[in-house]
C-alpha positions in Angstrom: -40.2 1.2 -20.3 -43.1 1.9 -17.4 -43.4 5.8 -16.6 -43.4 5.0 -13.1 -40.4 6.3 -10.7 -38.2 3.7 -9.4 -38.6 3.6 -5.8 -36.2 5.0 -3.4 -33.7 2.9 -1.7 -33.4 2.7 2.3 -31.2 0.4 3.2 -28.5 0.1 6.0 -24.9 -1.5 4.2 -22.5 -3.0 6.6 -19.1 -2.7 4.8 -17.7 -6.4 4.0 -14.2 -5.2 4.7 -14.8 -3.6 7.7 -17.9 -4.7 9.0 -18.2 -2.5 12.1 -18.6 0.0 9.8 -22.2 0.8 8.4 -23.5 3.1 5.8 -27.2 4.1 5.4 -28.2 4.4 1.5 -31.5 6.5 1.8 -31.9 7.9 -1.9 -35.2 9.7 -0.9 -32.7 12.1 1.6 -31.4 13.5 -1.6 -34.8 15.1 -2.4 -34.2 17.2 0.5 -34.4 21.1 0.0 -30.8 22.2 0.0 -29.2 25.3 -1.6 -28.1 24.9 -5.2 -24.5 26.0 -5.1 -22.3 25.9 -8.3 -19.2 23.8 -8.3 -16.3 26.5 -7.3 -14.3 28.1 -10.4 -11.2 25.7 -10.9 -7.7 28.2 -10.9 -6.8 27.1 -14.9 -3.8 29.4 -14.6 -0.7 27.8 -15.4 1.8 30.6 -13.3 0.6 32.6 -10.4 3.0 35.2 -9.5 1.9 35.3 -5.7 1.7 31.3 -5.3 4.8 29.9 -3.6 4.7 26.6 -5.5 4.6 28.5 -9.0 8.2 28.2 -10.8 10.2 30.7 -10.2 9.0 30.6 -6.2 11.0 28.7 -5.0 12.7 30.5 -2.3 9.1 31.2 -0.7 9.3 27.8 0.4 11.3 25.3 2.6 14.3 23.7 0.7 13.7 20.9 -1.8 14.1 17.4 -0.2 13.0 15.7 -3.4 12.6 17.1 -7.2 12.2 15.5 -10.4 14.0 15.2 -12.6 17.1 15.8 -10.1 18.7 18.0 -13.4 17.4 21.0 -15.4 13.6 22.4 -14.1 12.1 20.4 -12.1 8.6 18.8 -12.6 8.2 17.5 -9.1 9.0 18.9 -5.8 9.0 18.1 -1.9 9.1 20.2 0.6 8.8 20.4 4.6 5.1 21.6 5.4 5.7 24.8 6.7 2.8 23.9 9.4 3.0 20.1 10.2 0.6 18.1 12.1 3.7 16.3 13.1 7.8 16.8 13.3 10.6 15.9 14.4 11.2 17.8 17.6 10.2 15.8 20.8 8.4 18.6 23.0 7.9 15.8 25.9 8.1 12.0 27.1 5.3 9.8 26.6 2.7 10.3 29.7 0.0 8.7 31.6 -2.4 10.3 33.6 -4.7 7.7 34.7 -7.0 6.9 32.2 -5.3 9.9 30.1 -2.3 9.6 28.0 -0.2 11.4 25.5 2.2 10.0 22.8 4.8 12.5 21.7 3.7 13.5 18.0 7.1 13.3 16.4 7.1 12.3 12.7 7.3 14.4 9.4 4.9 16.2 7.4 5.9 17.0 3.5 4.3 18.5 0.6 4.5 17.1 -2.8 4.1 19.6 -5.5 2.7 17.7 -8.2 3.6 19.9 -11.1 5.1 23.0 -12.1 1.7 24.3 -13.4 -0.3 26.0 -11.0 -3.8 24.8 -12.0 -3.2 21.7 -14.0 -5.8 18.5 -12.5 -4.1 14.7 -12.5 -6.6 13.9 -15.0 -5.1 16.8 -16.9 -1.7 15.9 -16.7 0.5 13.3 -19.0 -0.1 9.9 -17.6 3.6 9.9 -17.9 4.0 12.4 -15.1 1.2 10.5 -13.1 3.4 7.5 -13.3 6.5 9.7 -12.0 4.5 11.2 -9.2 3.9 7.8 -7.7 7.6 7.3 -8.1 8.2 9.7 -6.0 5.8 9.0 -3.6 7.3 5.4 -3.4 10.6 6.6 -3.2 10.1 9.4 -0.6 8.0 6.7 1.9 11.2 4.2 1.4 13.5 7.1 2.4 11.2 8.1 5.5 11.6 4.4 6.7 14.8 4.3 6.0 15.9 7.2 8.0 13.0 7.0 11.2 12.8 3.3 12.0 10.5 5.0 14.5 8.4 5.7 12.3 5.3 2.9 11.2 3.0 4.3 8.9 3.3 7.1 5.8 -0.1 8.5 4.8 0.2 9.7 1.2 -2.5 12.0 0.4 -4.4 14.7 -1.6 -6.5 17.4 -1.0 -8.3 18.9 -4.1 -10.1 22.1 -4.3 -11.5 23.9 -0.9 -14.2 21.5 -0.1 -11.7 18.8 0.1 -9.9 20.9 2.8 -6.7 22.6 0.0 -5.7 25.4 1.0 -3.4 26.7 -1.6 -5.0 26.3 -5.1 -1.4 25.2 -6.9 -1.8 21.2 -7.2 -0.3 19.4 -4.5 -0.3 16.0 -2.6 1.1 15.4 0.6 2.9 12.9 3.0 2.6 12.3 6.7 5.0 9.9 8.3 3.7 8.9 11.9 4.9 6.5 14.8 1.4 5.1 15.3 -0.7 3.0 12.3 -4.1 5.1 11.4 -7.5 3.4 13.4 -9.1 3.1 10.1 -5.9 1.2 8.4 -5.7 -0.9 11.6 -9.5 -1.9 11.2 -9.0 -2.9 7.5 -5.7 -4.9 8.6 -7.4 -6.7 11.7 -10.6 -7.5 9.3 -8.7 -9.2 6.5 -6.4 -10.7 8.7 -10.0 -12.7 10.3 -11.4 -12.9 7.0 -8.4 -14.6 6.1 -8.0 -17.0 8.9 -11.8 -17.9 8.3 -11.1 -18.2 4.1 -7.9 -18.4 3.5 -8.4 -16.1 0.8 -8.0 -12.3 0.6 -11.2 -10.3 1.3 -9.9 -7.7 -1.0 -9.0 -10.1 -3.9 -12.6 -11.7 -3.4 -14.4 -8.5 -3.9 -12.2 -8.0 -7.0 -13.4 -11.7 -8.1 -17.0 -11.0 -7.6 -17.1 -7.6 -9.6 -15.5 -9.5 -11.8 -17.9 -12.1 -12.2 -21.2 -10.6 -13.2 -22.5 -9.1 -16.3 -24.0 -5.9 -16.5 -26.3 -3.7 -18.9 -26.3 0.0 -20.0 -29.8 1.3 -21.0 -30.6 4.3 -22.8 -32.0 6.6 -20.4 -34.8 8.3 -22.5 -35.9 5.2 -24.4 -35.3 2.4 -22.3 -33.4 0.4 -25.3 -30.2 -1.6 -24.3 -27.0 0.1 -25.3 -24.5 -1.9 -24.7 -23.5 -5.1 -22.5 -20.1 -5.2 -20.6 -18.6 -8.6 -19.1 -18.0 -6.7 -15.5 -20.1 -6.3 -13.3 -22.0 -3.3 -12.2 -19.7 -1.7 -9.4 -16.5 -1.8 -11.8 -15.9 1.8 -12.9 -12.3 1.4 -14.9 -10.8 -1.3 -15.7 -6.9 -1.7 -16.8 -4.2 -4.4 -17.0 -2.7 -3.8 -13.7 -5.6 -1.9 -11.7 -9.5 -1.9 -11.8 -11.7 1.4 -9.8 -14.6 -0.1 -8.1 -17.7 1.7 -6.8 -17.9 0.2 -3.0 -20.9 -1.1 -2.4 -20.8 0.7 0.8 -19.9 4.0 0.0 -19.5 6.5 2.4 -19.3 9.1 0.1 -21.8 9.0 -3.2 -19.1 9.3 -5.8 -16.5 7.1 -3.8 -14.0 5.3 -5.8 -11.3 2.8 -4.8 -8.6 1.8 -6.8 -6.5 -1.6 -6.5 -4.1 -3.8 -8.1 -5.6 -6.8 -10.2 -3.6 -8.9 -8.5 -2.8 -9.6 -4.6 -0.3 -7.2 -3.1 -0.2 -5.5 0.4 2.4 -3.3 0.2 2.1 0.1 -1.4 5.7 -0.1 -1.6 6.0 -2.7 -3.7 4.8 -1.1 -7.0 6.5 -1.8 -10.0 7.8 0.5 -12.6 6.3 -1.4 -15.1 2.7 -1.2 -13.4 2.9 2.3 -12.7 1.7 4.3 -16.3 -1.1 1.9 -15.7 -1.9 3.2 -12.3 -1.1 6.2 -13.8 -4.1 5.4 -16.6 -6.8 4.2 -14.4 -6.7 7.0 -12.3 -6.8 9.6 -14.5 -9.8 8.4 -16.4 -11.6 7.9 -13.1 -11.1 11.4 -12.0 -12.3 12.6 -15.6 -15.4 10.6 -15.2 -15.6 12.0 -11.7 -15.4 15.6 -13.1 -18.0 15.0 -16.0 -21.0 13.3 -13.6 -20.0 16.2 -10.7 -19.0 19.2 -12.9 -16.1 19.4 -11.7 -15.1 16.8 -8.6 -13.6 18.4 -5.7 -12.0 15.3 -3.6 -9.8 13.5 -1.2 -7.6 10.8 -2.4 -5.3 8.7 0.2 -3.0 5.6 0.1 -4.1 2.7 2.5 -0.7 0.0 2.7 0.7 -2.4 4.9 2.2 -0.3 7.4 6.2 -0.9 8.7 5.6 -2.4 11.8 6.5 -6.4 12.8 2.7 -6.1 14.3 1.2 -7.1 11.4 4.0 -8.9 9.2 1.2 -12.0 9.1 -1.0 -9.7 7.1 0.7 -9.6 3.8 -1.6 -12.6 2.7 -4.3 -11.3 3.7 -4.3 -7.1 2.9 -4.8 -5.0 -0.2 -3.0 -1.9 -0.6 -5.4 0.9 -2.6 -6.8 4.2 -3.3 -9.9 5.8 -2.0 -10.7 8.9 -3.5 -13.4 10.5 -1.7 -15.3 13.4 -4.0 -16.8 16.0 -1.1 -20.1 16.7 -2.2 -22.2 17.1 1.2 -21.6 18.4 4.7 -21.9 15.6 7.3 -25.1 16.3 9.2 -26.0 15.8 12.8 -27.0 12.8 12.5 -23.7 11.4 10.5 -21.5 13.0 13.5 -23.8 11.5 16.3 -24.7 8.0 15.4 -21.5 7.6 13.4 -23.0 6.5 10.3 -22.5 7.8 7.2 -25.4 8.9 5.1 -25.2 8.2 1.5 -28.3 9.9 -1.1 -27.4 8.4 -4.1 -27.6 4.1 -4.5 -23.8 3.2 -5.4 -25.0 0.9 -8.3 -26.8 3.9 -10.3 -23.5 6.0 -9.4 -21.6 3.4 -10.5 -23.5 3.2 -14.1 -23.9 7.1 -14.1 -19.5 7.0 -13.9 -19.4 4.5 -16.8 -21.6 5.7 -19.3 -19.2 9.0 -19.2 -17.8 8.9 -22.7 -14.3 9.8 -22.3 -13.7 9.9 -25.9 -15.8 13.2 -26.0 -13.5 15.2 -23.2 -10.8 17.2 -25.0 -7.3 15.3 -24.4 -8.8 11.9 -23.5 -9.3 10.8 -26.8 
């Protein structure tokens, strides 16, 4: 194996599923002095006395909407967010003033306490209890609709650890119902839709089908020797029966993950029981691998669906649903807020490879 450094990579990626979106892969900007900072402490602490989503707090915060199991202690709760981006009080009409205009911001904001352990991680937790969380974030997004038809578009999401914006350390996920569809949701809907019209074929499914597709080696870093070969190809980072994480090949992020269903389906919503411990599976072992290569990933995970609006019933052929999980490892610079182009340091394919050669069988309850 030559001695010499493989060069860096400068490259501008335009993202195939939204192409208007670029990303700018310049691995020689992560050789820039920056100050070495260790990942924050993770809160291991099963009970917190002064934590309002602890057991045995319950009545420091608003009254359950949602707990599992409905009998006995519960294991999941929901809650009102006690301070909502959105809710259901309408403070004025819609306006326009001239080229200004205001839509009233009625909807609901909830909090979804994952677990009755304060400092427990998803990859931590039985993949059992993963499977029931996504239960009941499919069954509290059906009884949003059901009750707002107002309402178009549920964000599901989580916020883990401080640099991923949490501000209570107790594990938590959270759900914003909204009467408008998200810009980036409506870009990925109106670019598949196209892609579609142009392919008849899902974009999403293709890129699926191309990971797919291509063989890939492992090399031993320090002596250059082939380790192993795996039949997927080298932005596949997990791989199950129902769901596959790929590394995107324009990441925004350097440790970005997305997760989707093996086969075509557009609607979050439509997850089966029978699907979900292997949801469940995949992404635990993502986030493990996440936590191994980072020491410890702080991140932002969100659902991206086929939103409930007769605007785009004609995209169910042609979305996706998915996960991106978003590990918040830099500060966005200047030049990432001016020109709108997100800055990545490290080449997805080597982050890819770094995430597989993680050997989960050597991490303490993974085995």
């Amino acid at each position: 194996m030559s001695n010499e450094k493989e060069p860096f990579v400068r490259e501008i990626r335009i993202n195939p599923v939204v192409p208007q979106e670029s990303v700018l892969v310049s691995t020689e900007r992560g050789q820039r002095p920056k100050r070495a900072e260790a990942p924050a402490p993770r809160d291991n602490r099963s009970h917190v006395e002064s934590c309002p989503f602890c057991s045995g707090n319950e009545d420091r915060t608003p009254p359950a909407i949602f707990t599992y199991p409905e009998n006995g202690p519960w294991e999941i709760r929901i809650v009102e967010n006690l301070y909502p981006v959105l809710g259901d009080d309408r403070n004025h009409p819609n306006l326009s003033l001239g080229l200004q205009q205001i839509i009233d911001g009625y909807g609901r904001h909830e909090v979804v306490i994952d677990h009755n352990q304060h400092g427990v991680g998803i990859s931590d937790m039985s993949t059992v209890h993963v499977a029931n969380l996504f239960a009941a974030f499919r069954q509290r997004t059906e009884d949003l609709f059901a009750a707002d038809p107002r309402l178009r578009y549920v964000l599901i999401f989580k916020n883990f650890g401080p640099a991923a914006g949490a501000s209570i350390a107790h594990t938590h996920s959270q759900l914003v119902a909204m009467p408008v569809v998200p810009e980036n949701v409506h870009a990925e809907l109106v670019s598949s839709r196209d892609y579609f019209g142009k392919h008849y074929r899902c974009i999403f499914c293709t890129l699926i089908d191309e990971a797919l597709s291509f063989e890939t080696t492992i090399y031993d870093r320090a002596s250059g020797e082939v380790r192993r070969r795996i039949d997927v190809g080298q932005y596949v980072v997990e791989r199950g029966e129902h769901f596959i994480a790929i590394k995107p090949f324009a990441s925004r992020f350097e440790w970005e993950v997305h997760i989707l269903p093996l086969n075509h389906e557009a609607d979050f919503l439509a997850l089966r029981a029978d699907s979900m411990a292997d949801l469940a599976s995949v992404l635990q072992r993502t986030l493990a691998r996440l936590d191994q290569v980072l020491g410890g990933a702080q991140y932002n995970f969100f659902v991206h669906t086929l939103p409930h609006d007769p605007m785009y019933a004609d995209c169910r052929a042609s979305y996706h649903w998915h996960i991106e999980i978003c590990p918040r490892t830099e500060i966005p610079s200047g030049f990432e807020l001016g020109s709108g182009l997100f800055v990545n340091t490290v080449s997805p394919e080597e982050a890819a490879q770094r995430l597989r050669d993680v050997n989960l069988d050597d991490i303490p309850g993974n085995s």
